[in-house]
N, C-alpha and C positions, 0 to 999 in steps of 0.2 A: 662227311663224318667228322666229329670233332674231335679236334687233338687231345680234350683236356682228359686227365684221367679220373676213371671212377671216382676215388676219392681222395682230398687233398687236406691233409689236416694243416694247421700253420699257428705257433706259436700255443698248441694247448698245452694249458695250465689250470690246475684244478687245485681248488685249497679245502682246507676243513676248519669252523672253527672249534676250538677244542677247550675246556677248562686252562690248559696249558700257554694259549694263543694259536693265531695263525699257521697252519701245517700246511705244508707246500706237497704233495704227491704227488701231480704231476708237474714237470717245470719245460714250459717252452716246450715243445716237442712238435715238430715238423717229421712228417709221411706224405709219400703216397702211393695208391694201389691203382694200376690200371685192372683194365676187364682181364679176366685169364691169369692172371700174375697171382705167384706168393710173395706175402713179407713177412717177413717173420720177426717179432720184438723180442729180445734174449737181453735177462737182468736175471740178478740175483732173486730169493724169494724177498719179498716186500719191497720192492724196487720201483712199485707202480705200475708195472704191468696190468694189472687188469682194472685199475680204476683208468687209466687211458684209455683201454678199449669199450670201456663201456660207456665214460665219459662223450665217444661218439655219438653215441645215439640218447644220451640225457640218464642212462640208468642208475648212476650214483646219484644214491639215497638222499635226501632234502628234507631239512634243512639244514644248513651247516656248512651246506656246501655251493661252491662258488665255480663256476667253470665259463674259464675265457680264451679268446684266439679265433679260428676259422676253422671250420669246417665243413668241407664244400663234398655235399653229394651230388654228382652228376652235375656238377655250376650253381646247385642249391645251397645253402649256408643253413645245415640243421642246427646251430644253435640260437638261430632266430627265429625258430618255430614253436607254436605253439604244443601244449601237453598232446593232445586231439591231432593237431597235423605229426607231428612225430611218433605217435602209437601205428597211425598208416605206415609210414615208413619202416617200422618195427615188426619184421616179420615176411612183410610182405614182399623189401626192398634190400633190407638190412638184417641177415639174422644171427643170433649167438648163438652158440655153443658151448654152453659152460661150465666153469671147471668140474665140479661136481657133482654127475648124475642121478647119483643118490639121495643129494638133497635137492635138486631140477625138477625131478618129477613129482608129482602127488600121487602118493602110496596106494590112495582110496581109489582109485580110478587105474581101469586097466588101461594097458598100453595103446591100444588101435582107438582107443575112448578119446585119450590125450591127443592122439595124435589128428583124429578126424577133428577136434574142438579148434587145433589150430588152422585146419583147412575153411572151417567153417567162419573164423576171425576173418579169414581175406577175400572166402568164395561165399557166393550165393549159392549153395550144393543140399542137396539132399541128405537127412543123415545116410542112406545106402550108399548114396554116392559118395558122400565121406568117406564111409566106413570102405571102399572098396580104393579108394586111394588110398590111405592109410595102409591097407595090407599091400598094397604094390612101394609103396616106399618104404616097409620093412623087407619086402623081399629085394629091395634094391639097393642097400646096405648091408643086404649078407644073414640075415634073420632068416633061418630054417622055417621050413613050415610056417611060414607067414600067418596063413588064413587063422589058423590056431592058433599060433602066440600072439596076438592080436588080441583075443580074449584073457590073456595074461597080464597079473599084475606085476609092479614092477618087482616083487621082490623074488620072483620065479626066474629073473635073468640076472645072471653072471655081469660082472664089471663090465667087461668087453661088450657083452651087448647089451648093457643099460646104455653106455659111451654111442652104439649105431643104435639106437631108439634115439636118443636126444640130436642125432645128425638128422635122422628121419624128420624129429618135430622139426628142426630149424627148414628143414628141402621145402616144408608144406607149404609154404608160399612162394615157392620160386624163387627166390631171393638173387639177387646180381652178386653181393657178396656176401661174402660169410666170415664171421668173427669166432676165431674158435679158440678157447682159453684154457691152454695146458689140456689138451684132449686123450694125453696118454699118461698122465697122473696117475699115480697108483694100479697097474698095470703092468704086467709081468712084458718080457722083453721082444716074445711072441704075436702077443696081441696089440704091443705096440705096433708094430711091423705092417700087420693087418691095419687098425686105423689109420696111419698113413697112406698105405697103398691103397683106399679105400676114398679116402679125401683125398688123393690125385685125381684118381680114375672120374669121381664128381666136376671135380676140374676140369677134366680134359673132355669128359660129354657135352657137360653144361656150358663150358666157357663163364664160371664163376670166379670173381677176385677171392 
């Protein structure tokens, strides 16, 4: 088995260019995340936090923007990959969680809809069969009556569970690790508690970064 871990970022740096000049948001930034391990990045708000994380997997927005250094998945270097080889990666390998699930999902479409569309992005599945994993990974994030809010759009659920519906889309592919960005944002102190202890417990089944 090999020593190196999950993932190794080294030296990312992400620029934008702007009317102004050159914007530097992320500068230098060395990580790494074995399998099973949390990291957690803590900055201020606009600190760059979440253009690094996303920066991982190529998500910030083009053109403008520049991103350089190393980024090793599994010994892989994702920013030598093509748009096409990194969407595989996305989801499948890699998934987010992001900050806000309110504007994450698409309104027009019910939730088990969403959620079966992202099993069917990495699986060759059945819409039933879809549709019947999707209701097991909202009942596996804490989603009452599953079968049924399944059928529900997103604006029939509460923060807390729009927050384990978007955990749900990211699970749909298995993912090794998972990037999750301010997951208890605007969220009372309660259901904080709960998304935490909820994203352990994921952890400690799965054995996910």
């Amino acid at each position: 088995m090999s020593d190196d871990p999950l993932l190794a970022v080294e030296g990312l740096t992400t620029t934008f260019e702007t009317d102004a000049g050159r914007l530097v948001a992320v500068d230098d930034v060395d990580l790494t995340v074995d399998a099973g391990e949390t990291v957690c990045l803590v900055g201020e708000s606009g600190s760059g936090k979440t253009v690094a994380t996303e920066s991982i997997t190529g998500l910030v927005d083009a053109p403008g923007s520049t991103i350089e250094g190393t980024v090793r998945f599994r010994g892989r270097d994702l920013l030598g990959l093509s748009e096409p080889a990194l969407r595989s990666v996305r989801g499948a390998e890699i998934a987010h969680v992001f900050q806000n699930p309110q504007e994450a999902m698409n309104h027009c479409y019910t939730v088990g809809w969403q959620i079966a569309e992202a099993i069917q992005v990495h699986e060759s599945v059945s819409n039933a069969e879809a549709r019947a994993r999707a209701v097991e990974l909202l009942d596996q994030v804490g989603i009452a009556n599953a079968s049924a809010r399944a059928d529900d759009y997103p604006h029939a659920f509460s923060g807390g569970q729009k927050q384990r519906v978007m955990i749900a889309m990211a699970l749909a592919g298995d993912p090794d690790l998972l990037v999750v960005d301010e997951p208890t944002t605007a969220l009372d102190v309660t259901v904080q508690a709960q998304i935490l202890s909820l994203l352990a417990s994921i952890q400690e089944r799965l054995g996910t970064g």
